[in-house]
Phi, psi and omega in degrees: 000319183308282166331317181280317208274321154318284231277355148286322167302321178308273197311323175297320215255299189216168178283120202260140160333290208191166160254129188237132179236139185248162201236100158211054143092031172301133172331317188259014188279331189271353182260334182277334173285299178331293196296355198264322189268008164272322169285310202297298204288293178358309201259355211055038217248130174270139186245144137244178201207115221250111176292131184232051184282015152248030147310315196275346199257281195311316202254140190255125198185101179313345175250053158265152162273044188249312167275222173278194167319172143280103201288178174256158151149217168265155222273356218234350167295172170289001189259348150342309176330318176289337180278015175289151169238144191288126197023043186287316175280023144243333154319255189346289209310297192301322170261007178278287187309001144288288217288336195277344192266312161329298178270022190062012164312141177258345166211194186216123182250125194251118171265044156309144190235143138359258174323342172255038224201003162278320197244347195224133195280350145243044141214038199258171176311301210310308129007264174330335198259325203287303196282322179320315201286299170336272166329306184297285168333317219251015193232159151314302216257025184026067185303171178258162159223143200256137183213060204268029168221035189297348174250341166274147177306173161298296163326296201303247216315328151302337183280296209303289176352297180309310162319302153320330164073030160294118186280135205269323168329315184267073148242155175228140162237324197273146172313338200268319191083357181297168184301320206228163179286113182301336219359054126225019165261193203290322180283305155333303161315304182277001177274310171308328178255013174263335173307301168342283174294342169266015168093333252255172169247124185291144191245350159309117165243176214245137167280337169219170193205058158286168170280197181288156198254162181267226194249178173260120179292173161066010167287066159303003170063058185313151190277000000 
């Protein structure tokens, strides 16, 4: 949803280059790449799609297929923890910011959220400001890094899609990879209830649709 939903504000806000999808051996990459060369074609846009395997051989991370189950629950509990893939935005960042440089891009837009900034340690700003700074300091062309839905909900980014006039049926979210969307692992979760909160109707289906688990008290969305 994220993804899809930058790369149509990107097309709204500038003229986009290109799209980039890394392949590095995530569960969901083959149901999630299709629909990514699919939004990419739509706007006219060229997309590639850059193989990183040796994430999946080297790196420990339940949402590899390398690693374990996909846990269940709320997107913002501790058992979340296991789908980190270890410094992965700044690996994807870095070679984005070679190929954006390459082709004459002048920035790069990442749909880091709001909502992730519980679990995962490269898509909180301070990251984010650091890897900007990089990128900038490290190109000719002092590339940018666009990070507009860095404050934002889950809920806030289905409204604004819709606004936008994404269709989210063609998106992929859950971690598991499966024919149909689990709706219980933590990005399901968190996919039901950003529909939810933006008032919308989920155009998803589900293989279980129980209710939603509740938020982990006391999850301040450590810096």
């Amino acid at each position: 949803m994220d993804s899809v939903a930058a790369l149509h504000w990107a097309r709204r806000e500038h003229d986009v280059a290109a799209a980039v999808s890394f392949d590095y051996g995530a569960k969901h990459n083959d149901r999630e790449i299709p629909f990514a060369v699919e939004h990419a074609a739509l706007i006219g846009a060229r997309h590639e799609i850059v193989k990183l395997d040796f994430v999946n051989r080297l790196f420990d991370s339940a949402l590899l297929q390398s690693g374990g189950e996909i846990p269940e629950g709320h997107y913002e509990a501790e058992n979340m923890r296991q789908t980190v893939v270890p410094f992965r935005n700044a690996i994807m960042l870095s070679v984005a910011c070679g190929f954006a440089e390459s082709i004459g891009a002048a920035g790069l837009v990442i749909a880091a959220h709001g909502g992730d900034h519980a679990i995962y340690p490269d898509c909180r700003e301070d990251f984010m400001r650091a890897m900007g700074d990089a990128m900038r300091l490290g190109t000719y062309a002092g590339v940018k890094l666009l990070r507009p839905f860095i404050a934002m909900t889950k809920g806030g980014i289905a409204a604004e899609g819709a606004r936008l006039g994404v269709d989210f049926s063609r998106t992929w979210s859950c971690y598991k990879g499966g024919a149909v969307h689990c709706g219980k692992c933590g990005t399901c979760v968190e996919r039901r209830e950003a529909f939810a909160l933006a008032g919308l109707v989920d155009p998803t289906v589900y293989a279980a649709n129980d209710a939603l688990p509740e938020r982990p008290m006391g999850n301040a969305n450590p810096r």
